[in-house]
C-alpha positions as CSV (number, residue, x, y, z in Angstrom):
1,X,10.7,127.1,7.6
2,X,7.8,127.9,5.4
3,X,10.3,129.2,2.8
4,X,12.8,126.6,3.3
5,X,9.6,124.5,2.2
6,X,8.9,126.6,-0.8
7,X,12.8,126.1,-2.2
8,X,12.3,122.4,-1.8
9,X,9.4,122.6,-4.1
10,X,10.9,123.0,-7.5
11,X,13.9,121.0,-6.2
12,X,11.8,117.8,-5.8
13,X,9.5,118.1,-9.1
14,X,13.1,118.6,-11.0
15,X,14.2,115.0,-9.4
16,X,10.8,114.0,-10.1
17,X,11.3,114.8,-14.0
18,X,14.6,113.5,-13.9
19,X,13.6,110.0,-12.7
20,X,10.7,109.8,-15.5
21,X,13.1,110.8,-18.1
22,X,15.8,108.0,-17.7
23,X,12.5,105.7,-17.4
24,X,10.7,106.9,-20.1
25,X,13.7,106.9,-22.6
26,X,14.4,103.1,-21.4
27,X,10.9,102.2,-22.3
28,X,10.9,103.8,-25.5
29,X,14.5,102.1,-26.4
30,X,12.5,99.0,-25.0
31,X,9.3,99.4,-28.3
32,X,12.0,100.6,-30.5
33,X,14.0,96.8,-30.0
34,X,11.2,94.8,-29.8
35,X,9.3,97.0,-33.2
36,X,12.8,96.2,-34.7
37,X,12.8,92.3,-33.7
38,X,9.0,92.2,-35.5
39,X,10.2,94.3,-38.9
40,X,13.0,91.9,-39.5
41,X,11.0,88.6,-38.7
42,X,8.5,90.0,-41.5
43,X,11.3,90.9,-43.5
44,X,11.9,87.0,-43.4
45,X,8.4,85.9,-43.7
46,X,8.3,88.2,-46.8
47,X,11.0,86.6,-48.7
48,X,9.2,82.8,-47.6
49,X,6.2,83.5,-48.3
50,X,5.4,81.3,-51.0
51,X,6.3,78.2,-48.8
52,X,4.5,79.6,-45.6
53,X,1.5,79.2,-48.1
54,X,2.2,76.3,-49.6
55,X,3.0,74.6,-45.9
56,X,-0.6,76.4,-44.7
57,X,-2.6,75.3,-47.9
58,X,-1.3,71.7,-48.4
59,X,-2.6,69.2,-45.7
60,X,-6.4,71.1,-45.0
61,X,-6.4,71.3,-48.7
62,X,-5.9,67.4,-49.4
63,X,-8.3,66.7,-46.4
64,X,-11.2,68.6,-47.7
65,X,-10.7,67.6,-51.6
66,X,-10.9,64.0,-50.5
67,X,-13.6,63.8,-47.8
68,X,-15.6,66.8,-48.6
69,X,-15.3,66.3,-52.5
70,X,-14.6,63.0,-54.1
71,X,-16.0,60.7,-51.7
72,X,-19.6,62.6,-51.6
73,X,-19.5,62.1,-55.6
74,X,-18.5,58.4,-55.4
75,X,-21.4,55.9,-55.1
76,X,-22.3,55.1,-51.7
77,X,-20.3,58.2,-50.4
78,X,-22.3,58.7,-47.1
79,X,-21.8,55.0,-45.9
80,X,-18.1,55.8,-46.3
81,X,-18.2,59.0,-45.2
82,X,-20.3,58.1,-41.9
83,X,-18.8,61.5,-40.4
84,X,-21.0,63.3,-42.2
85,X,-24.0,62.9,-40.4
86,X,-23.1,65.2,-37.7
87,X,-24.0,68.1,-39.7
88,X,-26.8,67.0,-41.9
89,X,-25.8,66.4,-45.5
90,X,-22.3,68.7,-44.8
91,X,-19.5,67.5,-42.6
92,X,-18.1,70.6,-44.4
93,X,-19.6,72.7,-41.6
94,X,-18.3,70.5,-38.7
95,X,-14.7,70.7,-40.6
96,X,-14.5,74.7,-41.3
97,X,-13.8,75.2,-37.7
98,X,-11.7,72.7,-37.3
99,X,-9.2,72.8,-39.3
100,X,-8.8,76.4,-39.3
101,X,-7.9,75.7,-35.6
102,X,-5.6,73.3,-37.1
103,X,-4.4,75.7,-39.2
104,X,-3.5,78.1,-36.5
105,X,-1.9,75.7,-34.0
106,X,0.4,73.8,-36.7
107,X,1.8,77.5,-38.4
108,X,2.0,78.6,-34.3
109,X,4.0,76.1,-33.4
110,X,5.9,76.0,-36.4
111,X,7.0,79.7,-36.7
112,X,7.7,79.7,-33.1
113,X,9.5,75.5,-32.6
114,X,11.3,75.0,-35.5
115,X,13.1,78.1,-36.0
116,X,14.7,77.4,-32.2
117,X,15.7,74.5,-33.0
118,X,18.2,76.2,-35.0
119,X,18.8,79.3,-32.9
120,X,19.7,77.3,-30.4
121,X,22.0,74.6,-32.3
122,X,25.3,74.8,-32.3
123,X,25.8,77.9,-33.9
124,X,23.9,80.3,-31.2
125,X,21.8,82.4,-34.0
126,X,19.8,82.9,-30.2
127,X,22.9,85.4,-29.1
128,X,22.2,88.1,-31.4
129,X,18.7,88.4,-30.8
130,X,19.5,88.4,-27.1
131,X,22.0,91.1,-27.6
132,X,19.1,93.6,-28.3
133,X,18.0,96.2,-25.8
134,X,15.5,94.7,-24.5
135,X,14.8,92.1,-21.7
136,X,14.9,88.6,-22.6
137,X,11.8,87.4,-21.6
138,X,10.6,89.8,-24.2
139,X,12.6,88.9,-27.0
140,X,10.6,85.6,-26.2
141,X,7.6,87.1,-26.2
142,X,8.5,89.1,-29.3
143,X,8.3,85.3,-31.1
144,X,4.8,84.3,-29.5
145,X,3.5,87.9,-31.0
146,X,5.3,87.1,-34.3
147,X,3.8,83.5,-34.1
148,X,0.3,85.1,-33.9
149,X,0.5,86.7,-37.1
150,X,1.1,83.6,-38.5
151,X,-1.2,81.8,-37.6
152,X,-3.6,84.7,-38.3
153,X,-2.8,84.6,-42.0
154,X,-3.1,80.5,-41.7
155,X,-6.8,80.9,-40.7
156,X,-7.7,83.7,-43.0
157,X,-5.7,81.3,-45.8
158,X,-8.1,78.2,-44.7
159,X,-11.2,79.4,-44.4
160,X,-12.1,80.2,-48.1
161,X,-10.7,76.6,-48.7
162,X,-12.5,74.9,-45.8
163,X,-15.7,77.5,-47.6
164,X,-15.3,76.6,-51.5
165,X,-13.1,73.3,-52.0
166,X,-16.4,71.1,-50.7
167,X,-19.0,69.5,-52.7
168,X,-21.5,71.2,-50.3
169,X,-20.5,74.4,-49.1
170,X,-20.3,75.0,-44.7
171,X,-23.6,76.6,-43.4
172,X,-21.9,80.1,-41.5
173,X,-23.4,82.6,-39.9
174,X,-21.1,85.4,-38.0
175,X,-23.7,87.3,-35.4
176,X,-21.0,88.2,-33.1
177,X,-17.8,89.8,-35.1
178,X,-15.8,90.9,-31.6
179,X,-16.2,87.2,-30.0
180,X,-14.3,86.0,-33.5
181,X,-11.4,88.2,-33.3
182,X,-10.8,87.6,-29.4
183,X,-10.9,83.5,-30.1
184,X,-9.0,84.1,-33.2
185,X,-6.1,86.6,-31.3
186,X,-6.7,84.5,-28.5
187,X,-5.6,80.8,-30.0
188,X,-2.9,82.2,-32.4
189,X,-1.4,83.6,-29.5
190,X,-1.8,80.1,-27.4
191,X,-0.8,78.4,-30.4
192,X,2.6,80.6,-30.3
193,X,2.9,80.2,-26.5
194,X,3.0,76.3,-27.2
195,X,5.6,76.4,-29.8
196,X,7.5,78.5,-27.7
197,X,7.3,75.7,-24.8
198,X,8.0,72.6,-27.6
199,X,11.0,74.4,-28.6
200,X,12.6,74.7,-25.2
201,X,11.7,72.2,-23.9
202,X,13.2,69.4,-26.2
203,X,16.6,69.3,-28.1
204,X,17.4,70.6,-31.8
205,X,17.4,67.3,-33.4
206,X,14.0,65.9,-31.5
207,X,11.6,68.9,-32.6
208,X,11.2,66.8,-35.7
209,X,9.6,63.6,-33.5
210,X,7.7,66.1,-31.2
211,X,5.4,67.0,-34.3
212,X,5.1,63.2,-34.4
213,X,4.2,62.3,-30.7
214,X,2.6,65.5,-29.6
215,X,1.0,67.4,-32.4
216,X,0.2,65.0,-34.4
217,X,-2.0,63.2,-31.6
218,X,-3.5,66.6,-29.6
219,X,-4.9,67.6,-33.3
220,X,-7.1,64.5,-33.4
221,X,-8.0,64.6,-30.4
222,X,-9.0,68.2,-30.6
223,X,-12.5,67.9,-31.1
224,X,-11.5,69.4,-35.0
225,X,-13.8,66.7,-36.8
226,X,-16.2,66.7,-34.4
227,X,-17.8,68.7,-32.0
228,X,-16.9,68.1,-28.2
229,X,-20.3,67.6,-27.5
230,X,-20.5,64.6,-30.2
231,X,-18.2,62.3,-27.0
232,X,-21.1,62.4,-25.0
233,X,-21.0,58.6,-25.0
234,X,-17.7,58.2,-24.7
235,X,-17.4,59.7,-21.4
236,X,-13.4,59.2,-20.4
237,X,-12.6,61.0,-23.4
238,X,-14.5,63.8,-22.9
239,X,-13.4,64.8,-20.2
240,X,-9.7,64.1,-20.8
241,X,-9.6,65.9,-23.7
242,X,-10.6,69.0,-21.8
243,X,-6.7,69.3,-21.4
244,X,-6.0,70.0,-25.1
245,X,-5.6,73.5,-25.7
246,X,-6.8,72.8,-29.6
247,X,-10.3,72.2,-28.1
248,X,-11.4,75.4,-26.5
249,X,-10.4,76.7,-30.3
250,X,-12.0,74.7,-32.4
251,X,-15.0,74.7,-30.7
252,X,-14.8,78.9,-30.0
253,X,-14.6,78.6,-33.9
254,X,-17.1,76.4,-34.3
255,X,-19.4,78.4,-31.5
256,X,-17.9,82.5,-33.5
257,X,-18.6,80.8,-37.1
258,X,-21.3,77.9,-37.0
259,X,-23.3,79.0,-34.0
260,X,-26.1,76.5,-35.4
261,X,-23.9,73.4,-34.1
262,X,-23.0,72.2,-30.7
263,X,-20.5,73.7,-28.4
264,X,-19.0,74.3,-25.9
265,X,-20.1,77.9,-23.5
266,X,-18.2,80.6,-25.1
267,X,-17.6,81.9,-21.5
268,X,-15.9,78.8,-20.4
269,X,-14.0,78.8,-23.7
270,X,-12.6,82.1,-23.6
271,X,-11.4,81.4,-19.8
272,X,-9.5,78.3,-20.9
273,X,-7.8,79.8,-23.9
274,X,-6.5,82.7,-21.3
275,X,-5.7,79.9,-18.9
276,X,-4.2,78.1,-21.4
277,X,-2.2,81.2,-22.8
278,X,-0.8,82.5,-19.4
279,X,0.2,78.9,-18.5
280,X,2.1,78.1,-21.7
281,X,3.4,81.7,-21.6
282,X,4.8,81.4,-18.1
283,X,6.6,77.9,-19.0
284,X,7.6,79.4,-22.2
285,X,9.5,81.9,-21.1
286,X,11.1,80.3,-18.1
287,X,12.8,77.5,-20.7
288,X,14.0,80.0,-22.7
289,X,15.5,81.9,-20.0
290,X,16.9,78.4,-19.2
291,X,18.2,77.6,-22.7
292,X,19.7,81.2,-23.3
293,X,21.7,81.3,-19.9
294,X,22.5,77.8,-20.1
């Protein structure tokens, strides 16, 4: 028996390899798809480039040159600019936060919503990417990642505006680098989830009145021109905006970048951007799995 025992040794490590091998080579076939999905889509963003910029640049740029610059140097620009008092003399530093969470939701959503809506018009573009080797929920998840760069870019593209296009420049101070980059990875990748959601969850021709009815109205009320803690007196709407994932980034900005200002625990923002992430993630991915089958 005892030798019987010792033949079946090498017998089961051999079945053992054999069943990591198949596994092993499926994962790696798995990376090489989804490294291949990510090449082309910078490919793409490669040869757009110049209008990603211009489509980052234009609206925070307007914004800032007309509050932050000509208004300050007209007469009476504080009693027209009553914002400002928030942060002293500089509504520039209550604004950098802000809109580079603007910045990141709007080129999330829109490198993640719009391109769908012609994937999945009438010509199918969705089929090929589905034809990869690799599950679909990933190729899904492959566009939230994709997203994310985006909307890094947008941020890194914003903040020397948000910095240098004002009459007075933003008071910063960065004393905790690693809590920057997890709100910054963090909201792109929410900001990616969300488009992914929007863009299955409406029809081709509608994404154009979503960034009407939805975006449009989350971004003001996501505490990005004022801190959450300025609704104090306005109690109703500070506590419903609490559902606006545009909130917990603007004020982990505001809490990573202008720690001097009020806001919001960063523990409690972190949670809500994962909350937020996994939730938007999970709804995400089940309409595309919809859409696609369907």
């Amino acid at each position: 028996m005892t030798q019987l025992a010792e033949v079946a040794k090498p017998s089961t490590s051999l079945n053992r390899q054999t069943t990591r091998g198949p596994q092993s080579s499926k994962l790696t076939q798995y990376a090489r798809a989804f490294v291949g999905l990510f090449r082309r889509d910078l490919h793409v963003l490669r040869r757009e480039l110049f209008p990603f910029i211009i489509r980052v640049c234009m609206n925070p740029l307007l914004f800032l040159f007309v509050f932050t610059y000509v208004i300050p140097h007209m007469n009476a620009g504080a009693a027209m600019n009553p914002t400002a008092s928030m942060a002293g003399n500089a509504f520039s530093t209550v604004l950098l936060p802000g809109l580079m969470a603007v910045a990141i939701m709007f080129s999330g959503i829109a490198a993640v919503a719009l391109p769908l809506a012609q994937e999945f018009g009438i010509t199918r573009e969705i089929d090929d990417r589905v034809m990869c080797p690799l599950p679909v929920p990933f190729v899904a998840i492959e566009k939230i990642c994709f997203s994310a760069v985006q909307s890094v870019i947008a941020a890194c593209i914003v903040y020397p505006l948000a910095y240098y296009v004002p009459a007075t420049h933003p008071t910063t101070h960065i004393s905790n680098w690693p809590f920057l980059i997890l709100v910054v990875a963090l909201a792109s990748l929410t900001a990616g989830a969300l488009g992914l959601t929007i863009g299955t969850s409406v029809k081709p021709q509608q994404i154009g009145l979503i960034f009407g009815v939805v975006v449009i109205p989350i971004t003001f009320l996501g505490c990005v021109y004022y801190p959450w803690a300025a609704l104090t007196h306005i109690r109703w709407l500070q506590v419903g905006v609490l559902i606006n994932p545009i909130v917990y980034m603007s004020e982990g900005l505001r809490a990573a970048l202008t720690p001097t200002l009020p806001h919001m625990n960063p523990f409690l923002i972190v949670g809500m951007l994962i909350a937020s992430l996994c939730l938007l993630t999970w709804l995400g991915i089940k309409g595309f799995l919809r859409r696609v089958i369907g």
